[in-house]
C-alpha positions as CSV (number, residue, x, y, z in Angstrom):
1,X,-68.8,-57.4,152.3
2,X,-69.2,-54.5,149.5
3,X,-72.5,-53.6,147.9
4,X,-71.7,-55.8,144.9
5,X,-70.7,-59.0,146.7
6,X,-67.4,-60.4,146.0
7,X,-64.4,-59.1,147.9
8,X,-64.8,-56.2,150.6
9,X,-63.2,-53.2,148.9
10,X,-64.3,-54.7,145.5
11,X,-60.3,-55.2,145.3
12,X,-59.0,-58.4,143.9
13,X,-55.7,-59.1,145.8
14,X,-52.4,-57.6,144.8
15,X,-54.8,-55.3,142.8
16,X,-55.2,-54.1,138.9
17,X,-51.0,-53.6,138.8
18,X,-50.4,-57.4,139.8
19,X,-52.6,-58.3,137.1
20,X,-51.1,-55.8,134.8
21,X,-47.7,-57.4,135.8
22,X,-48.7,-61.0,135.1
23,X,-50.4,-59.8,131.9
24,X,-47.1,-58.6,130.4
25,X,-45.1,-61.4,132.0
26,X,-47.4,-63.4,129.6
27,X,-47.2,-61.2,126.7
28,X,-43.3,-61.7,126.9
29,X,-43.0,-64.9,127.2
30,X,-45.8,-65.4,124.6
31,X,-43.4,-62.9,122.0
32,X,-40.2,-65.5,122.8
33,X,-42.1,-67.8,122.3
34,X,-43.0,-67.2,118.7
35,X,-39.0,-66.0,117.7
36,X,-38.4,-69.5,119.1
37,X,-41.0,-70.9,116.7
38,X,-39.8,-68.3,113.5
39,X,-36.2,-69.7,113.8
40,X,-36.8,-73.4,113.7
41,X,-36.9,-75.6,110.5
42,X,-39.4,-78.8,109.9
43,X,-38.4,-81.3,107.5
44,X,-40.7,-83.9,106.0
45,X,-40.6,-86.7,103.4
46,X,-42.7,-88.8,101.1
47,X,-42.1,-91.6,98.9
48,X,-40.2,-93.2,101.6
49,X,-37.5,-90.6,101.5
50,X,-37.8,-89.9,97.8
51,X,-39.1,-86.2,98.5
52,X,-37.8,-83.7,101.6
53,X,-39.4,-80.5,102.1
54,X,-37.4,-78.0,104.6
55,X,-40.2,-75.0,105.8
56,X,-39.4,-72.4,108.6
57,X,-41.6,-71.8,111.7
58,X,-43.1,-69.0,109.2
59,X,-44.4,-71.6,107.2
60,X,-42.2,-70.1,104.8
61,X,-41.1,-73.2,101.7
62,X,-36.8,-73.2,102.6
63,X,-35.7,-76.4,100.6
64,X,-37.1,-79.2,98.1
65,X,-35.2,-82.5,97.7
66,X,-35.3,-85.0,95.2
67,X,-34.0,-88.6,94.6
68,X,-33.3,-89.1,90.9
69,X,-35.6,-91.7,91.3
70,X,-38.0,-89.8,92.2
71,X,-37.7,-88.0,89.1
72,X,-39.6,-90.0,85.9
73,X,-40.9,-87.7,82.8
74,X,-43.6,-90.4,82.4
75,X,-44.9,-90.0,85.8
76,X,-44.6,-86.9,86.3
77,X,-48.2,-86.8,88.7
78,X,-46.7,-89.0,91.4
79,X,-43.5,-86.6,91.9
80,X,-46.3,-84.0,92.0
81,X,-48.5,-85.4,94.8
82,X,-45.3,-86.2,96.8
83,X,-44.2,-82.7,97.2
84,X,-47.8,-82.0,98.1
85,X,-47.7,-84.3,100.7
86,X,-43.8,-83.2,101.9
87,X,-45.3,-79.9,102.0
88,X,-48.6,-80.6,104.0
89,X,-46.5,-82.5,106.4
90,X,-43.7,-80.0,107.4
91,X,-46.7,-77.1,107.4
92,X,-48.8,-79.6,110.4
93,X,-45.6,-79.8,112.6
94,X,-45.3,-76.3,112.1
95,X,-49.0,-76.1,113.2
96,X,-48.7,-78.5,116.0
97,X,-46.2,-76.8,117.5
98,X,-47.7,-74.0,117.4
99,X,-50.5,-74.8,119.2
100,X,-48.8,-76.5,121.7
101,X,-46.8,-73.1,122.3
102,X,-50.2,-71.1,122.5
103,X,-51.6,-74.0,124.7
104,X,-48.8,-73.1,127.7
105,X,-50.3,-70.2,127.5
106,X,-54.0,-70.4,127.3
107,X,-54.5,-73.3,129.9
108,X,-57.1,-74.7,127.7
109,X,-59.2,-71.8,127.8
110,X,-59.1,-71.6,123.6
111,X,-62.1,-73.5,124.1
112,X,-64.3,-70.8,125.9
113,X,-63.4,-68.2,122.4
């Protein structure tokens, strides 16, 4: 047993370069990962179908989509606040997903930071 306790040698097994490996293996997959995320679309709705947002995995606003019904001059506040909502939705898939991703990742260890 070394000085320090721990492993004789003070080695971990398969040494620094197996741990370098895995680092990078996690590093890749972490980067394909992400491209994955950047190319997909999330759609929501609101006013039961009256509004559809479209936003990338960038959170980047693609499409807005409105019924005519959706659209009255004297109400012009509801239309408003059902875009919001659209919007807020797509942007929490995009979020969910997201941390899902990072979760396959992180083995719940984002708790410890």
């Amino acid at each position: 047993m070394s000085k320090r306790g721990g492993i004789p040698g003070g080695m971990i097994p398969g040494g620094r370069n197996n741990m370098l490996k895995q680092a990078q293996r996690m590093q890749k997959q972490m980067e394909e990962s992400a491209k994955e995320l950047e190319e997909k679309e999330f759609t929501a709705t609101a006013g039961g179908g009256a509004v559809s947002v479209t936003v990338s995995g960038t959170k980047e606003l693609k499409a807005i989509k409105l019924d005519k019904e959706a659209v009255d001059p004297d109400d012009v506040e509801t239309l408003q606040d059902m875009i919001v909502l659209a919007i807020n939705d797509a942007m929490k898939q995009v979020d969910e997903v997201q941390a899902a991703s990072i979760g396959r990742f992180t083995g719940g260890l984002s708790g410890l930071f």
